[in-house]
C-alpha positions as CSV (number, residue, x, y, z in Angstrom):
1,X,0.0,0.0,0.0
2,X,1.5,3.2,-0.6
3,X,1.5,6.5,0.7
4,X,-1.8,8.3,1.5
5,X,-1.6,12.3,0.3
6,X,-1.0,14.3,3.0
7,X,-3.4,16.9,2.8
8,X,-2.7,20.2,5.5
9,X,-6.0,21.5,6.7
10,X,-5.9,25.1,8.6
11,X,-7.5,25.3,12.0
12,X,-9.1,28.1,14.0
13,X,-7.1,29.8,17.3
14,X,-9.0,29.6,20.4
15,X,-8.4,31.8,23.4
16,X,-10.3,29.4,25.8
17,X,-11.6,25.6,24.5
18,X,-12.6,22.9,27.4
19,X,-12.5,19.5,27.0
20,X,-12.3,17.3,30.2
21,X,-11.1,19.2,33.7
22,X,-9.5,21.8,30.9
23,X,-10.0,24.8,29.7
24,X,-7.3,26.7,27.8
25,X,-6.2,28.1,24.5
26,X,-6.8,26.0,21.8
27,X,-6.1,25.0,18.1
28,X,-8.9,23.4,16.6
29,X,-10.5,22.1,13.9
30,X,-13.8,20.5,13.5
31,X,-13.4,16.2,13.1
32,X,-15.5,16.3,9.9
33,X,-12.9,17.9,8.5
34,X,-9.8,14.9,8.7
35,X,-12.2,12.5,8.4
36,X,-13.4,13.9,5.2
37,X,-9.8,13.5,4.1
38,X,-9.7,10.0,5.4
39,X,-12.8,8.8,3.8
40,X,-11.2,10.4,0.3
41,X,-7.7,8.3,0.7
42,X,-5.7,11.2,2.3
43,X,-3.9,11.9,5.9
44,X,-5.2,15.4,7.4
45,X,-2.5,16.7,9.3
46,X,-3.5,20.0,11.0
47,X,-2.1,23.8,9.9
48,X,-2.7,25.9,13.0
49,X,-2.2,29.8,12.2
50,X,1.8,30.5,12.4
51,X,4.1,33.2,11.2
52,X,3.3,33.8,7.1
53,X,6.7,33.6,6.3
54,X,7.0,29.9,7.1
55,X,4.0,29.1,4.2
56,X,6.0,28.4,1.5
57,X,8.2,26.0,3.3
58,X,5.2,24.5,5.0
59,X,3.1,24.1,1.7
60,X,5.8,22.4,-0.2
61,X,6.3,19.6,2.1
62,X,1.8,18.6,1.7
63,X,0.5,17.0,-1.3
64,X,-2.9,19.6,-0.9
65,X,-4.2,22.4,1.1
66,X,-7.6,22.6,2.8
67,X,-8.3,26.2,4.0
68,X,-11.3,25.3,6.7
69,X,-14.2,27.5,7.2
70,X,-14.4,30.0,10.1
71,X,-14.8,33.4,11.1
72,X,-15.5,35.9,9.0
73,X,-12.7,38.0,7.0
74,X,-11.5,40.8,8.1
75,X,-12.7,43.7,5.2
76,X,-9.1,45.1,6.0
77,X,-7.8,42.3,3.6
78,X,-9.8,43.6,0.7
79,X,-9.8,47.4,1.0
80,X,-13.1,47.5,2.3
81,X,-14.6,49.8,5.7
82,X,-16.0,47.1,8.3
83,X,-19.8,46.3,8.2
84,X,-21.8,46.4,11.6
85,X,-22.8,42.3,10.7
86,X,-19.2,41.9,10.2
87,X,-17.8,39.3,13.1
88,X,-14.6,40.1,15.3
89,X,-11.3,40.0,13.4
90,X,-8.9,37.0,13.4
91,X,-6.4,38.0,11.7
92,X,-3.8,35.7,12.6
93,X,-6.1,33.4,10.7
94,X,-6.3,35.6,7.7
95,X,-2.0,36.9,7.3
96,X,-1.6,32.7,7.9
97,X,-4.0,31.3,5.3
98,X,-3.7,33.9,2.6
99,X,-0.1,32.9,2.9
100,X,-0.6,29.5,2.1
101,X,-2.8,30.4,-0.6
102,X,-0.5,32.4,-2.4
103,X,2.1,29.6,-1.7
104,X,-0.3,26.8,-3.4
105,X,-1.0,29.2,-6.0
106,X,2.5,29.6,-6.9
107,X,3.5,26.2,-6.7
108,X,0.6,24.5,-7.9
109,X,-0.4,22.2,-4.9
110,X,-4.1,21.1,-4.8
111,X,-6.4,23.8,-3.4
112,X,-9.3,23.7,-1.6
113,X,-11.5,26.4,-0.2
114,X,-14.3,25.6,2.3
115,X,-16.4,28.9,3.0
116,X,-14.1,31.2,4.5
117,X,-11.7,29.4,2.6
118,X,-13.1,30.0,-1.1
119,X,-13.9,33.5,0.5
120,X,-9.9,33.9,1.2
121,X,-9.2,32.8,-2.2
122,X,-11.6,35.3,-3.8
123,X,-9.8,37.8,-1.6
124,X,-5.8,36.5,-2.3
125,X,-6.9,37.1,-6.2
126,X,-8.1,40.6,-5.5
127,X,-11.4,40.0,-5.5
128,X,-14.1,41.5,-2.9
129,X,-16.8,40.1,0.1
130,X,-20.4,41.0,0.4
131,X,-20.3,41.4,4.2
132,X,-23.9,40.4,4.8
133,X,-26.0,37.5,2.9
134,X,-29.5,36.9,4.1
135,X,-30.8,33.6,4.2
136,X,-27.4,31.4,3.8
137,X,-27.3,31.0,7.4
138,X,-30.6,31.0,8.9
139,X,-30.7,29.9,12.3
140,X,-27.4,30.6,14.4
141,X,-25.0,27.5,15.4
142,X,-27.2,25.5,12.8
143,X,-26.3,24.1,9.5
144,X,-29.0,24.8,7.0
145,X,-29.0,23.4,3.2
146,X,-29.8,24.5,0.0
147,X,-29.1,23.5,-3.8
148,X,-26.3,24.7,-5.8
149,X,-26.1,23.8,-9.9
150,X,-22.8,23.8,-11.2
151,X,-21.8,25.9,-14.2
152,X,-21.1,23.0,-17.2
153,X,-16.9,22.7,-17.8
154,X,-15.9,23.7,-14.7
155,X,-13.5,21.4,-12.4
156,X,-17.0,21.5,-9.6
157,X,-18.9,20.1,-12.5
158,X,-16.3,17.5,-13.6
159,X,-16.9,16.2,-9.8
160,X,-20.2,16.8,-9.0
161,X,-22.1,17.2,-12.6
162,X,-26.1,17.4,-11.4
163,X,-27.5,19.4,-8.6
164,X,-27.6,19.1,-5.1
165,X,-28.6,19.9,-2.1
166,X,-25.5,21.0,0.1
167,X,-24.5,22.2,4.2
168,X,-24.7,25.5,4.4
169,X,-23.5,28.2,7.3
170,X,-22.5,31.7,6.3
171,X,-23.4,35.3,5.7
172,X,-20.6,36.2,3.3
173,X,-19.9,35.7,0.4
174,X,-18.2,36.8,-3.5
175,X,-18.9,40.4,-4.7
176,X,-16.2,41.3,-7.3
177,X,-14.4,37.8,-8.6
178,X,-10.4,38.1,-8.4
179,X,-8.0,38.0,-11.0
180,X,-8.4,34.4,-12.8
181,X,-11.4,33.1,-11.0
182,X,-14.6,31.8,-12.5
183,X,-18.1,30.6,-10.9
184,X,-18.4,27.1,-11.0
185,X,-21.6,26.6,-9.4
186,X,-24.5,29.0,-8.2
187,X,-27.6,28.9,-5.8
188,X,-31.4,29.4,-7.1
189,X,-30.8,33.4,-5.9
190,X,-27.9,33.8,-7.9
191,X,-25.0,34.0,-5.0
192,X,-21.6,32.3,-6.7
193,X,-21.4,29.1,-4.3
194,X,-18.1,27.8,-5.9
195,X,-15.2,29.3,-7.7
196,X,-12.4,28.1,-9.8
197,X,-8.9,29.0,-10.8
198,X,-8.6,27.5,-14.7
199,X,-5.0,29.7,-15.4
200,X,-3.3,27.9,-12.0
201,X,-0.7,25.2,-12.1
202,X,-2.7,23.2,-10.2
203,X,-6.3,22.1,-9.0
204,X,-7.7,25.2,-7.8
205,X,-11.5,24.8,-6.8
206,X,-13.9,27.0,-3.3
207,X,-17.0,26.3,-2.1
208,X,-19.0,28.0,-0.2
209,X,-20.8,25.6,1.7
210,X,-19.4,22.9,4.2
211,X,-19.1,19.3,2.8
212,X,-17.5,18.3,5.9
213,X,-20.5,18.7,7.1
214,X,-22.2,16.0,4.8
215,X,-22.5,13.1,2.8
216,X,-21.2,13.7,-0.1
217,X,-17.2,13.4,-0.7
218,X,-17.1,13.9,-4.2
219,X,-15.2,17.6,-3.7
220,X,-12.5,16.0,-1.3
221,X,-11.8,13.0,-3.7
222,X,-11.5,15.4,-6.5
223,X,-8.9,17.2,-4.4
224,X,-7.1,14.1,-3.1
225,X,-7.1,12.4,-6.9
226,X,-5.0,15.9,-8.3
227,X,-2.5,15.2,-6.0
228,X,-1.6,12.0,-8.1
């Protein structure tokens, strides 16, 4: 048997997490996340936020790159003046991953966004957010669902090619698409739900829902199968 991929998912940074008798600081990451991977023939080994100038080092040693979902972005990033329904800044989150993006974008490792992820990739291509989205994320702390249909050609569609129903939590999402990127799948009001990267030197696909979340591993085993 050879060698699973090893595919380097990014974590939140917790000032206080308990599990147990403890309760301290905490890197974390959500288990659908690795065992997505798992399920999809890779080995999820955890990126937790760290000085941006150790990305490119750090990306060349993984197969792929998973940038998780999580809080929003911080409008700083994009140019843009902070909206009251904008959430708290992390930006040790946001210098770390758009690091690593620019890193796999450079080099051509396997790409992932999930949510805040595909948002980060919009913004590392100098593209804009829409800082508030009604009725992506209905009822707070819950996962909600709704269909996406992929645009025909696109990497999403070479994975998933019909319609379907997909986790969703978030109240961002694309305004102006950056350099490069296309839509590869929309919901029923129009929003861009995925976007691809056709120029890059390497599988470059975001989504703006969870799929961690679900069922379906169809994304993650396109991801893992491009880093053959």
């Amino acid at each position: 048997m050879g060698a699973r991929p090893l595919i380097g998912v990014s974590t939140y940074l917790e000032t206080a997490a308990r599990w147990g008798v403890w309760e301290l600081e905490a890197a974390l990451l959500p288990a659908g996340y690795p065992r997505l991977v798992q399920r999809a023939g890779g080995l999820a080994v955890m990126l937790p936020p760290d000085d941006p100038g150790h990305a490119a080092a750090t990306v060349a040693r993984l197969d792929g790159l998973v940038i998780a979902g999580g809080p929003d972005v911080d409008p700083a990033c994009y140019g843009a003046e902070r909206s009251p329904r904008t959430g708290p800044p992390a930006r040790e989150r946001d210098a770390w991953e758009l690091a690593l993006i620019r890193a796999a974008l450079e080099t051509g490792v396997p790409l992932l966004g999930v949510c805040r992820g595909m948002q980060l990739l919009n913004v590392a291509c100098g593209g804009t957010l829409v800082q508030h989205l009604e009725g992506h994320a209905e009822v707070v702390g819950v996962f909600g669902g709704h269909a996406v249909k992929p645009v025909p050609g696109t990497l999403y569609a070479g994975a998933v090619p019909e319609e379907t129903v997909v986790p969703t939590y978030h109240h961002q999402a694309v305004e102006r698409l950056g350099r490069g990127l296309v839509p590869a799948a929309h919901a029923a009001d129009g929003t861009i739900e995925a976007i691809e990267l056709p120029s890059a030197r390497g599988w470059v696909l975001g989504v703006q829902w969870h799929p961690e979340m679900g069922d379906d591993g169809r994304v993650m085993s396109a991801l893992v199968a491009a880093t053959g």
